[in-house]
C-alpha positions in Angstrom: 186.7 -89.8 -193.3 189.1 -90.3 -190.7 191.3 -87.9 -189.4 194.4 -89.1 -187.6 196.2 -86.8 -185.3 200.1 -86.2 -186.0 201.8 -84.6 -183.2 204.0 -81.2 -185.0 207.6 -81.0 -185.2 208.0 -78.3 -183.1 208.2 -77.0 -179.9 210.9 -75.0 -178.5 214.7 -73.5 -178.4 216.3 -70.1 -176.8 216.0 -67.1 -179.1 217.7 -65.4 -176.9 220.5 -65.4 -176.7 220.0 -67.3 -180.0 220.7 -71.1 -180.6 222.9 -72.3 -183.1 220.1 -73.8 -185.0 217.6 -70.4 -184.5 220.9 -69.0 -186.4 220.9 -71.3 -189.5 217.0 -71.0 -189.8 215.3 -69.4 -192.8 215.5 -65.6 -192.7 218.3 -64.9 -190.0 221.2 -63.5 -192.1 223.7 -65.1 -190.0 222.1 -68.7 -192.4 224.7 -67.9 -194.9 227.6 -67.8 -192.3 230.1 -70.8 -193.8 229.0 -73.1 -190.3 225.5 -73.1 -191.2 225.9 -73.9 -194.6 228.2 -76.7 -194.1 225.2 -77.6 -191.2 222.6 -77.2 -194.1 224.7 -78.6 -196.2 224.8 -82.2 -194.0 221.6 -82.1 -193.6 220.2 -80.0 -191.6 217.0 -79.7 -191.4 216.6 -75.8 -191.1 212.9 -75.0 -190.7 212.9 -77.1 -187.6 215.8 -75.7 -185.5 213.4 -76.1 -182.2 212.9 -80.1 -182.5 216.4 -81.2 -181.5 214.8 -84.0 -179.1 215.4 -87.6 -177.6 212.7 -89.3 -176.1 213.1 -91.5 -173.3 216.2 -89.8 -171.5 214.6 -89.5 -167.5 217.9 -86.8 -166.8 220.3 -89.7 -168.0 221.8 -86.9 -170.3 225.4 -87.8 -170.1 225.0 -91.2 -170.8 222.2 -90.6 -173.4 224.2 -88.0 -175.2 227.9 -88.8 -176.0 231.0 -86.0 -175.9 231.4 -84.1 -179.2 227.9 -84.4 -180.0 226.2 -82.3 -177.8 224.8 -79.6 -179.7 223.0 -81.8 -182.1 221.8 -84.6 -179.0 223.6 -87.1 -181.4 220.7 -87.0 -184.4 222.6 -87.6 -187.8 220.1 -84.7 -189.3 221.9 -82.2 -186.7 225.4 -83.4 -186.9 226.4 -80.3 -188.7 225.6 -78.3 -185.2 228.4 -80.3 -184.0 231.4 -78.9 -186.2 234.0 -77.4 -183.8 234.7 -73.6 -185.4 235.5 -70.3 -184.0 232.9 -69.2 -187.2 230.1 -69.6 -185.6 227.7 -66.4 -185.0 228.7 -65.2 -181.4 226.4 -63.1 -179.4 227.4 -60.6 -176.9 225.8 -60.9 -173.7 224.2 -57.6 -172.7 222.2 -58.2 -169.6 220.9 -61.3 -167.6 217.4 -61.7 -169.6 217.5 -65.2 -171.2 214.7 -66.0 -173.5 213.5 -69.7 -174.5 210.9 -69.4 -177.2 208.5 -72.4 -177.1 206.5 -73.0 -180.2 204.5 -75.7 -178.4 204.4 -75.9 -174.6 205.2 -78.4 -172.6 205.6 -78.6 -168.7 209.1 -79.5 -167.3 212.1 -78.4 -166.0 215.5 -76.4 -167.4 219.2 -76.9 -167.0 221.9 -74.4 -167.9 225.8 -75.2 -168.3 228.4 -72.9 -169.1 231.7 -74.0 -170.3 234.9 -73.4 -168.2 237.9 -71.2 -168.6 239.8 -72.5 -171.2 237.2 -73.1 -173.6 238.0 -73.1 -177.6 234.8 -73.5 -180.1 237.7 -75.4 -182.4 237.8 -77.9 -180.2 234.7 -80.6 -179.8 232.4 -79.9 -177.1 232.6 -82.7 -174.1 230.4 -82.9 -171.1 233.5 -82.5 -169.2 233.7 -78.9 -170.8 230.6 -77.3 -169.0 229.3 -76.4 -165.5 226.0 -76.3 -164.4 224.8 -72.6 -163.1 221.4 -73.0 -163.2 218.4 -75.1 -162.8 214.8 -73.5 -163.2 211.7 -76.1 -162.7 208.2 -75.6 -164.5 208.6 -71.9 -165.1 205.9 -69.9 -166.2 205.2 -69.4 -170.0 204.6 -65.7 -170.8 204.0 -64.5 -174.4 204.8 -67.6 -176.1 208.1 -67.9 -174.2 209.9 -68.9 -170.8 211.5 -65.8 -169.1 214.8 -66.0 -167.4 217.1 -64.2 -165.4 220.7 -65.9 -165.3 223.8 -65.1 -163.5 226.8 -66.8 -165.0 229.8 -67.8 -163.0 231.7 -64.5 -162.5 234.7 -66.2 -163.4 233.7 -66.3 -167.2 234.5 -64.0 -170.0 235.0 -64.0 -173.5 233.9 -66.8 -175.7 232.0 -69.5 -173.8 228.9 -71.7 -175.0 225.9 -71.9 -172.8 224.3 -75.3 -173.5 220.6 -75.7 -172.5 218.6 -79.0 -171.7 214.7 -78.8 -171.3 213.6 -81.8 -170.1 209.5 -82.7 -170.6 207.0 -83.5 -167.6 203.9 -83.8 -169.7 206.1 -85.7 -172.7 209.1 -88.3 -172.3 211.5 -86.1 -174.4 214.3 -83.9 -173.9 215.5 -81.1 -176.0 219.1 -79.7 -176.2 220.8 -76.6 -177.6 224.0 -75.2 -178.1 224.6 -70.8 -178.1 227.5 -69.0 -178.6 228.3 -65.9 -176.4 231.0 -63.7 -175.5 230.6 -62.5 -171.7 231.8 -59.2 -171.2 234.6 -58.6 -168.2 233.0 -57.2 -165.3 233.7 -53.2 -165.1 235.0 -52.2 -161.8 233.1 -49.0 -160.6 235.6 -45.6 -161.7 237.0 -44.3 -158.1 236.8 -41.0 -158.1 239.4 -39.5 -155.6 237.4 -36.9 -153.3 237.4 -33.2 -153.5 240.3 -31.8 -150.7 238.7 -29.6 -148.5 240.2 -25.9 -148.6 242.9 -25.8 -145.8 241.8 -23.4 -142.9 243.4 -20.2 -142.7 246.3 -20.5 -140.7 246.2 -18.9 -136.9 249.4 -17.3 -135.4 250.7 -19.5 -132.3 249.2 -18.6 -129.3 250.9 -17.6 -126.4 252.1 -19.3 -124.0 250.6 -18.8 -120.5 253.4 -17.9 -117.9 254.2 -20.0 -115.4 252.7 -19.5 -111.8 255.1 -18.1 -109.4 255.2 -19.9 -105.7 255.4 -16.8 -104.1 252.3 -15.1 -102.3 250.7 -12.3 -104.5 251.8 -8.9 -103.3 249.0 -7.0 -101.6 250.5 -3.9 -102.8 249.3 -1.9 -105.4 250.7 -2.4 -109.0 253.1 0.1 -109.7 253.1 1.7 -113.3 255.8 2.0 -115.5 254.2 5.6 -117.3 256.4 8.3 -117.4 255.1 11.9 -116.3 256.8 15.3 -115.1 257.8 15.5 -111.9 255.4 18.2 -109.8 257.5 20.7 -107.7 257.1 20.1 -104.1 256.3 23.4 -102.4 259.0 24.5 -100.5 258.7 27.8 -97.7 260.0 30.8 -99.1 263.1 32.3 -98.2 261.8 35.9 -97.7 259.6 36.3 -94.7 256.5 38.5 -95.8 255.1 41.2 -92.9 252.7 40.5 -90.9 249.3 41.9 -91.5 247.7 43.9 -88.6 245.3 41.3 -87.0 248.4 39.1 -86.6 250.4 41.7 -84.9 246.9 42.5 -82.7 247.0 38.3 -82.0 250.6 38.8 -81.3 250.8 41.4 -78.8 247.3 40.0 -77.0 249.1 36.4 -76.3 252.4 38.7 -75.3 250.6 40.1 -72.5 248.0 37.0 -71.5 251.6 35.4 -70.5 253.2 38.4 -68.9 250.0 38.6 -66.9 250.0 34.8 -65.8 253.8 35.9 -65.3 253.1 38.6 -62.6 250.0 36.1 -60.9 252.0 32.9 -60.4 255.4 35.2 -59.0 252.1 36.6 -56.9 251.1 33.5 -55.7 254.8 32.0 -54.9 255.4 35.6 -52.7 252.3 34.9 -50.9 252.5 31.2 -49.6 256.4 31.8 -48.5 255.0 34.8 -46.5 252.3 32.4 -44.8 
């Protein structure tokens, strides 16, 4: 018997943030939103909403890959992808973690665009509508999956679509997806006015110095301004008291000490007028 080998269906699209055909596959309950049953509906293909590939593209996306059918890579089967509608599922963005799962592996490169200000979903999707953010080549698989961490243009909020193009090394194809987000506005940090420091307890003025005086300092002593009584200043008395006896004895000695020296010097004068 002989066994031919036929290459699967299948092999990768971003989970998330999800794709628009990871959205309308079996068992997501956003499958019964009204875009992906009008997608089913035309034709889509729902159990393989990770084979939206073109063979052969070598990076020539814009030219392989015509305006208003981006998100389906412009297969008939995915047309329904296409459908401009504000319906389809949205996802809030709540970090930077981007998550591509790939049911088979392949080695190659990824592209990220992001549409501009002034998108609408109810308006067909054009090549002119996206920016490129982000270019990741042959990243690790991990788990199953290639691991990203994104930073969209910070001029970008609201509704957007981040369109994704994986484009094979080890294969000549090229996959493409289309996922709704809404970017939240950047939050400005709350400013939290400061505590005012207790005012310090208020000091009387000090005095002012007085001014220095050009004269010389006085060498005299500093007066004082205190008030005392007045002391009496002794004063002799008016009433004589009597002598006591040894002054009288002094008295009368010195009385006759100069009557004697009296009667000697008249002695003396006598004598030398004589001679």
């Amino acid at each position: 018997m002989m066994l031919s080998v036929v290459p699967a269906h299948a092999h990768g699209a971003p989970t998330d943030p999800p794709s628009r055909a990871f959205l309308c596959s079996p068992g997501q309950p956003t499958a019964s939103s009204p875009p992906c049953r009008d997608a089913i509906a035309a034709g889509l293909p729902s159990k393989e909403w990770d084979n939206i590939r073109l063979p052969n593209v070598r990076g020539q996306d814009q030219q392989k890959v015509p305006d208003g059918r981006l998100c389906s890579a412009g297969l008939a089967k995915y047309t329904g992808l296409d459908a401009p509608s504000a319906q389809w599922p949205v996802t809030k963005l709540k970090d930077t973690g981007f998550t591509y799962k790939a049911t088979i592996p392949h080695q190659g490169s990824f592209r990220f665009y992001v549409t501009r200000e002034g998108y609408t979903p109810d308006a067909p999707l054009r090549w002119a509508d996206l920016d490129l953010f982000l270019n990741v080549p042959s990243p690790p698989l991990a788990n199953g999956a290639y691991e990203f961490k994104v930073e969209l243009p910070k001029n970008r909020t609201g509704r957007h679509l981040v369109y994704t193009v994986w484009q094979n090394t080890d294969t000549p194809d090229t996959y493409y997806s289309c996922t709704d987000v809404e970017i939240a506005a950047a939050t400005k940090p709350v400013q939290t006015q400061p505590q005012a420091a207790a005012a310090p307890p208020v000091q009387p003025p000090a005095a002012k110095p007085a001014p220095a005086s050009s004269a010389k300092p006085s060498t005299a002593p500093p007066t004082t301004t205190r008030q005392s009584t007045p002391r009496p200043v002794p004063v002799a008395s008016s009433a004589e008291q009597p002598p006591s006896d040894a002054t009288r004895f002094g008295m009368a000695a010195v009385v006759a000490a100069l009557g004697g020296l009296a009667v000697l010097g008249g002695f003396m004068l006598w004598r030398r007028r004589i001679l």
